[in-house]
C-alpha positions as CSV (number, residue, x, y, z in Angstrom):
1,X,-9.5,12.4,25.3
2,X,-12.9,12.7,23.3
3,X,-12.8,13.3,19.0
4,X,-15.9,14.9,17.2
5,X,-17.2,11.5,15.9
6,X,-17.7,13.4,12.4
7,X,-14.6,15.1,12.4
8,X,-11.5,12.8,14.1
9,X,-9.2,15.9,14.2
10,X,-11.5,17.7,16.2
11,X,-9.9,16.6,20.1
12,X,-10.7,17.8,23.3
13,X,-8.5,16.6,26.2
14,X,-10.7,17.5,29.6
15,X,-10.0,17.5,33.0
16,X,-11.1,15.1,35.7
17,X,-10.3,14.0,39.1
18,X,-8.8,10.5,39.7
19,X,-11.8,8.2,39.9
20,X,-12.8,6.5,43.4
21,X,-14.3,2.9,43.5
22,X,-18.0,2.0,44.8
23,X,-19.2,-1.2,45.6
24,X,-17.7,-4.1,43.3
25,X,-15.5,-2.3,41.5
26,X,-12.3,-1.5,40.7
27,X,-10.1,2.1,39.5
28,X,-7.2,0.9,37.3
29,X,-4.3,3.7,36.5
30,X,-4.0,2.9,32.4
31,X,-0.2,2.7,32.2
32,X,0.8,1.4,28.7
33,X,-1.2,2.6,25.7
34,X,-0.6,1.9,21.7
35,X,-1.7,4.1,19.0
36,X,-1.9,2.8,15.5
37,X,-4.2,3.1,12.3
38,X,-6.0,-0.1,14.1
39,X,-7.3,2.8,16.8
40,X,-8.1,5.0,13.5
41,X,-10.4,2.5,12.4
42,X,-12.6,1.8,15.5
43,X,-13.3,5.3,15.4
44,X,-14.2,4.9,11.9
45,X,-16.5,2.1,12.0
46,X,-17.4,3.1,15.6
47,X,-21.3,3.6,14.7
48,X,-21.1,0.5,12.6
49,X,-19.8,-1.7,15.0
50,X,-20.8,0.3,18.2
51,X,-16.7,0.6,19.2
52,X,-18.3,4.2,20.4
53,X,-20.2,2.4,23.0
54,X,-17.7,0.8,25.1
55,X,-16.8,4.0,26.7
56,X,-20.1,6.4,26.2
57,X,-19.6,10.1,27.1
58,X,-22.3,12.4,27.6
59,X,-21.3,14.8,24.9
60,X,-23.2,15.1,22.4
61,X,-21.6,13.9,19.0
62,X,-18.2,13.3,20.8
63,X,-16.8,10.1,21.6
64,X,-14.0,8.5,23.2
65,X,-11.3,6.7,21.2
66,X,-10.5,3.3,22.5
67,X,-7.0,1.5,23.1
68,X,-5.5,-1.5,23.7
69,X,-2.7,-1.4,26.4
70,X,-1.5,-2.6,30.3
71,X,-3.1,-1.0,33.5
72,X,-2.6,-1.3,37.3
73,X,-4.9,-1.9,39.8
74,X,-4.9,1.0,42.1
75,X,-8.1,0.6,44.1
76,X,-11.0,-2.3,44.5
77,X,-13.8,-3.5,46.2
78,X,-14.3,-5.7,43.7
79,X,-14.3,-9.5,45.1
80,X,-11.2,-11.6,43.7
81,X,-9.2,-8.5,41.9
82,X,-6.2,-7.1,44.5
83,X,-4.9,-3.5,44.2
84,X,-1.0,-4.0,42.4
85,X,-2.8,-6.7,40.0
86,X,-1.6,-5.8,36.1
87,X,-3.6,-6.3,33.6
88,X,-4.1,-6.1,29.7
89,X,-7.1,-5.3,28.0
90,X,-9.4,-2.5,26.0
91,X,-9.2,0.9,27.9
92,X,-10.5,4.3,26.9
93,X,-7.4,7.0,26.0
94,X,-6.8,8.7,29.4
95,X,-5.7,8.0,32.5
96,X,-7.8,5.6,34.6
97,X,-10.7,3.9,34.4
98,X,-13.6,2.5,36.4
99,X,-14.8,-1.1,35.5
100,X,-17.0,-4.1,38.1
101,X,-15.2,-7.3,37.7
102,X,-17.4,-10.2,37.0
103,X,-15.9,-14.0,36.6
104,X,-12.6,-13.0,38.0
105,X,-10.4,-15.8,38.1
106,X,-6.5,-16.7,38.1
107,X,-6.8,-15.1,34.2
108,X,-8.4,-12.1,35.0
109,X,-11.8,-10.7,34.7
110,X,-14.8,-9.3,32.6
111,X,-15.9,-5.6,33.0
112,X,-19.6,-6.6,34.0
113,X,-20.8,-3.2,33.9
114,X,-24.2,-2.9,32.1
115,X,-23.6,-1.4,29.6
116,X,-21.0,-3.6,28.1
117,X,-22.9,-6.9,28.2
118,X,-25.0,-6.4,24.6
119,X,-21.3,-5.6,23.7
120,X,-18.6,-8.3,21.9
121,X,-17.2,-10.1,25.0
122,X,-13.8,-10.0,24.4
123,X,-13.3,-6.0,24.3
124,X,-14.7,-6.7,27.9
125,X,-12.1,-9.0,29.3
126,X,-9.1,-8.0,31.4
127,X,-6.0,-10.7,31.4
128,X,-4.1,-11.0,34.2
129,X,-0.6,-10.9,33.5
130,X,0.5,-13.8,35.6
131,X,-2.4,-15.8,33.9
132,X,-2.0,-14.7,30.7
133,X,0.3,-17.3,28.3
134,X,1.4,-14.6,25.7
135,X,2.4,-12.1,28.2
136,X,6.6,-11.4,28.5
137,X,7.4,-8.8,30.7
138,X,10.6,-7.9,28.5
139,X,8.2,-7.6,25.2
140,X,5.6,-5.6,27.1
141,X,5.9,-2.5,23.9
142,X,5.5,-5.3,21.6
143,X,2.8,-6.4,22.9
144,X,0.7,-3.0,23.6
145,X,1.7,-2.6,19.7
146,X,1.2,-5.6,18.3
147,X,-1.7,-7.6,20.3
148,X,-4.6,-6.7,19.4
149,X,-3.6,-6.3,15.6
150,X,-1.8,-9.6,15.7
151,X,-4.6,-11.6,17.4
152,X,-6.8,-10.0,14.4
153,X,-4.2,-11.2,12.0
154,X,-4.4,-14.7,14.0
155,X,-8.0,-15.0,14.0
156,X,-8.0,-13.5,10.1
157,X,-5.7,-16.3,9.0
158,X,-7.2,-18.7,10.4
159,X,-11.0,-18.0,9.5
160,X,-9.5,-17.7,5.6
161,X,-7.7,-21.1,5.7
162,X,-11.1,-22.3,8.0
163,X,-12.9,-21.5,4.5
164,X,-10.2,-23.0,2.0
165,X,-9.3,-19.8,1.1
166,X,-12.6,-19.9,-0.7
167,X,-11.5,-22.0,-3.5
168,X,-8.5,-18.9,-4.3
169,X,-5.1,-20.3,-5.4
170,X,-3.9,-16.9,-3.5
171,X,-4.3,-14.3,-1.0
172,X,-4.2,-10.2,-2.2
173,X,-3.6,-7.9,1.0
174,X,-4.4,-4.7,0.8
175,X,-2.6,-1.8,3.1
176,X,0.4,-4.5,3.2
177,X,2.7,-2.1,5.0
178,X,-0.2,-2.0,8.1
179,X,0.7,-4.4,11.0
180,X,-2.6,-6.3,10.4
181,X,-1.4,-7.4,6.5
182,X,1.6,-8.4,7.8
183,X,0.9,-10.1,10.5
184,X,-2.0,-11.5,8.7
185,X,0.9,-12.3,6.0
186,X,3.2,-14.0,8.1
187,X,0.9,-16.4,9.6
188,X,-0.6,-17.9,6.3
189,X,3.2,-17.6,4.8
190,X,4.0,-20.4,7.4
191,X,0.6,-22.6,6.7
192,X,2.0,-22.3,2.6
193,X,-0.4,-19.7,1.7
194,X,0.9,-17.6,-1.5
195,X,0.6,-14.2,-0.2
196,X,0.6,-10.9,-2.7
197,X,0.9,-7.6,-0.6
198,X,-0.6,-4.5,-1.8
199,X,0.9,-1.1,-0.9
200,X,1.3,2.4,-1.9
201,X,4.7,2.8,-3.8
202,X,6.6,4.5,-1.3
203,X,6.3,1.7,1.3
204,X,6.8,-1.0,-1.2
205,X,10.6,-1.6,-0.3
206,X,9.5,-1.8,3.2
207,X,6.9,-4.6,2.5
208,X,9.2,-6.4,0.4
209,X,12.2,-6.2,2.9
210,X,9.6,-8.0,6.0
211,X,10.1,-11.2,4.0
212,X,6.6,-12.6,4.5
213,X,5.0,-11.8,0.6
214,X,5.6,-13.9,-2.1
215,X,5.2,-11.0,-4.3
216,X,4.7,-7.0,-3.1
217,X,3.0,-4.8,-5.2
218,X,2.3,-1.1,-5.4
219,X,-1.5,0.0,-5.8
220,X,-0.3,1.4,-9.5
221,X,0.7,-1.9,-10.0
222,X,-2.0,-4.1,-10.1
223,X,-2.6,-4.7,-13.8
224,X,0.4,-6.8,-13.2
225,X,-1.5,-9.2,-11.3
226,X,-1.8,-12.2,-13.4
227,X,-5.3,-12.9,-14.4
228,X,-5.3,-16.8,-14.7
229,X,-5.1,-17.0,-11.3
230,X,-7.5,-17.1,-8.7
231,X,-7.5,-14.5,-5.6
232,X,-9.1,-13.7,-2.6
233,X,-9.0,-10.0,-1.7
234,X,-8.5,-9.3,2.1
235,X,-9.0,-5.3,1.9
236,X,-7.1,-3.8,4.8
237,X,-7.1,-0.5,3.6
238,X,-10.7,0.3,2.2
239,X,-9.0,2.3,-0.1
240,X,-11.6,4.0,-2.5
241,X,-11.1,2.3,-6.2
242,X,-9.3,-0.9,-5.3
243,X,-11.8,-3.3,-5.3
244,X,-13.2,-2.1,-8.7
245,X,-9.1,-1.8,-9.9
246,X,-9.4,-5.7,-8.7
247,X,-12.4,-6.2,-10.4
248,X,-11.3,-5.2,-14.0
249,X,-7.4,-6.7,-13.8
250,X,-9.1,-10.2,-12.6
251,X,-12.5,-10.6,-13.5
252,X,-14.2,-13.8,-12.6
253,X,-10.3,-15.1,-11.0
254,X,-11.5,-12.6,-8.0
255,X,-13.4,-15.0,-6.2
256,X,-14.3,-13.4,-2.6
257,X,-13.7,-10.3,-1.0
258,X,-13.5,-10.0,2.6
259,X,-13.1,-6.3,4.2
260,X,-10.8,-5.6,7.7
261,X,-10.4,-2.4,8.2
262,X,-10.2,1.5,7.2
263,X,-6.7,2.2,7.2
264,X,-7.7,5.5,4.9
265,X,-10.0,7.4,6.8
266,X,-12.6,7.5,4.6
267,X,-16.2,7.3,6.7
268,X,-18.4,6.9,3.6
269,X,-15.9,4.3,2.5
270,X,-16.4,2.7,5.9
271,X,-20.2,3.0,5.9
272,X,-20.3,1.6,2.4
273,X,-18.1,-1.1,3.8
274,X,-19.8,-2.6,6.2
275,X,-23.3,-2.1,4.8
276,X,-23.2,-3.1,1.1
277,X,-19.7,-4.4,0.1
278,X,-17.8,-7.2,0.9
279,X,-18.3,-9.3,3.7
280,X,-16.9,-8.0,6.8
281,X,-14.5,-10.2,8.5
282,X,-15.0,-9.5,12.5
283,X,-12.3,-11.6,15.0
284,X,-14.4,-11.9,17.6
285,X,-16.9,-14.2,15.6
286,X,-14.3,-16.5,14.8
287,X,-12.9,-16.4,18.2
288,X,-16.1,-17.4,19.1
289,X,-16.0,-20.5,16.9
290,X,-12.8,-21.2,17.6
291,X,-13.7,-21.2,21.4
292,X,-16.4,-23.4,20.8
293,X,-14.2,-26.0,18.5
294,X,-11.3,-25.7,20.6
295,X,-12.2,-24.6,24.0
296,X,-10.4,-21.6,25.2
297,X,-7.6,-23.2,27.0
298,X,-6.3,-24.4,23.8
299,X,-7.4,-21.3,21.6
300,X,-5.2,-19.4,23.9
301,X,-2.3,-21.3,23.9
302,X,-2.2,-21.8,20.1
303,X,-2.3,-17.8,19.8
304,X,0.3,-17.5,22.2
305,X,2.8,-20.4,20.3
306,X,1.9,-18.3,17.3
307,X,2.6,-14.6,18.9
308,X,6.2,-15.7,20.7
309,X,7.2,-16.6,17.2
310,X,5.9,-13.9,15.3
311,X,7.6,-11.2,18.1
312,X,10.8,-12.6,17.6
313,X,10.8,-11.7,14.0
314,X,8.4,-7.9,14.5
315,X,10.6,-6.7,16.9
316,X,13.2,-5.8,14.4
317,X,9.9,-4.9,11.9
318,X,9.4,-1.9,14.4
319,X,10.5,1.4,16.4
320,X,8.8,2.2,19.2
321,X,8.1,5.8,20.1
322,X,7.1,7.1,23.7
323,X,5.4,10.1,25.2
324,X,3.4,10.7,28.5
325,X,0.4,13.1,29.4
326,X,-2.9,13.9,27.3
327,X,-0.2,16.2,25.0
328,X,1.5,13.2,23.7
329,X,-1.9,11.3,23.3
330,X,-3.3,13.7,21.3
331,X,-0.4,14.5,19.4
332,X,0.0,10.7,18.2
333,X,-3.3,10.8,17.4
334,X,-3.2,13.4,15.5
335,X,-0.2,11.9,13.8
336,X,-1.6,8.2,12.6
337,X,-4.6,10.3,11.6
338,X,-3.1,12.6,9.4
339,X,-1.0,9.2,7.8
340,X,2.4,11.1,8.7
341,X,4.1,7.6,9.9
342,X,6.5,5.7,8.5
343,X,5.3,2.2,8.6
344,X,8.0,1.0,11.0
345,X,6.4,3.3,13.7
346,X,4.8,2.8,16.4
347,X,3.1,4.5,19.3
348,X,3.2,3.4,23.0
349,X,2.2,6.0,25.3
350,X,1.2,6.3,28.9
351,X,-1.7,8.6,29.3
């Protein structure tokens, strides 16, 4: 599936033949995709942050959105990965893919194609799921849903407790119906962060009824926000006239703004974003660090701890929707685009 990169409603599903494998590489049948405003958003930012280049196409203007999800191995001649291997990683929205394993090990492996390697390293790797300490076969939706969004959330929490929070007595999430907030939410909820959620007013009883706010708030709302108090803004939604809402309720008690995402699709909001406003928070920077602090054996087993007990409570937070084919690809897409979802939706497709 390609989108006009200027116009996101503009799809195109094309026809190809199943891909064969050359030398050192591998054709993996994408089997389990997710859809979410978290997809919405690379395609938002994907000049900014070069999400476009993961998976060029030679069509001028057109891109192709990326997902998270689960493939198969279906052919290789790539040393160390075995046809019938499954594994989880970043995959372009259709049906297979072609990648050349590099580092493969009992985890998994990196796509070492050249193109990728001035790219962030961890959209590159592909986990094993025998090797992988998150993975449960039962919670497989859960985790094409949730994954990617919660190991932001992870990362997010962690890089805002990392910095104290920047001296705020309190965190102010914006979009805090989206499964970033409130994953984001939940995981500072359990270090003792105070947590406001921000939301429009129709999702409100949602976000209140996830349990993981201290205090939920609709966007009209916000002159409520006491004043005295100091706050750190994590904007989720980039929603035009938040920030400067913010601004006027708190003043000087709005100590630090850090921007996630574009959960409305706004691309001068998103341009303006990550060139001149607040700072952009990016998880694979602080992956980085924690990788270096850590060392990745413990990063990932401290994400998964986290994740098997966040699923246990997001699995009733959520209601999983299936399709298969490039119809149902494009017709979610078209859906989380257009903002149609209830917030306790979610996608998980097979191409």
């Amino acid at each position: 599936m390609t989108v006009a990169r200027d116009d996101l409603a503009d799809v195109v599903v094309p026809e190809h033949p199943v891909p064969t494998a050359g030398p050192r590489e591998a054709v993996l049948a994408i089997d389990r995709i997710g859809l979410t405003a978290n997809n919405i958003t690379y395609a938002v930012l994907g000049d900014s942050f070069r999400y476009w280049d993961h998976f060029p196409t030679p069509e001028p203007g057109r891109g192709i959105p990326p997902v998270w999800g689960f493939a198969d191995v279906v052919e290789s001649r790539a040393e160390g990965v075995t046809v019938g291997d499954r594994v989880y990683g970043y995959y372009p929205a259709g049906s297979h893919t072609v990648v050349q394993p590099a580092r493969a090990d009992a985890r998994g492996f990196r796509d070492g194609a050249a193109h990728r390697r001035t790219l962030p390293s961890p959209y590159a790797v592909h986990s094993l799921t025998g090797g992988d300490p998150a993975y449960e076969v039962e919670r497989e939706d859960l985790l094409v849903l949730f994954r990617p969004l919660f190991y932001t959330s992870f990362m997010l929490a962690d890089f805002l407790v990392d910095h104290e929070l920047f001296g705020a007595q309190r965190v102010l999430l914006s979009s805090a119906s989206s499964k970033t907030a409130y994953g984001t939410a939940y995981e500072l909820h359990a270090q003792g962060v105070e947590v406001v959620g921000l939301t429009s007013a129709r999702h409100v009883g949602f976000v209140r009824g996830l349990g993981c706010y201290d205090e939920v708030l609709g966007y009209d709302e916000v002159g409520e926000l006491d004043p005295s108090r100091t706050a750190v803004l994590v904007d989720v939604a980039g929603r035009p006239g938040l920030s400067q809402d913010l601004r006027t309720q708190l003043g000087a008690a709005l100590v630090h703004e850090v921007g996630v995402g574009v959960t409305h699709q706004v691309a001068s909001v998103a341009g303006t974003l990550a060139e001149t406003g607040p700072r952009m928070f990016f998880a694979p920077d602080q992956m980085q660090k924690r990788s270096a602090d850590w060392g990745r054996e413990r990063l990932d087993a401290t994400f998964a701890e986290s994740w098997r007990r966040f699923a246990v409570e997001a699995q009733g937070w959520v209601d999983v929707m299936g399709g298969t084919g490039p119809d149902a690809v494009r017709d979610a897409w078209l859906a989380v685009l257009a903002g149609r979802l209830d917030p306790r939706t979610g996608y998980v497709l097979t191409p």
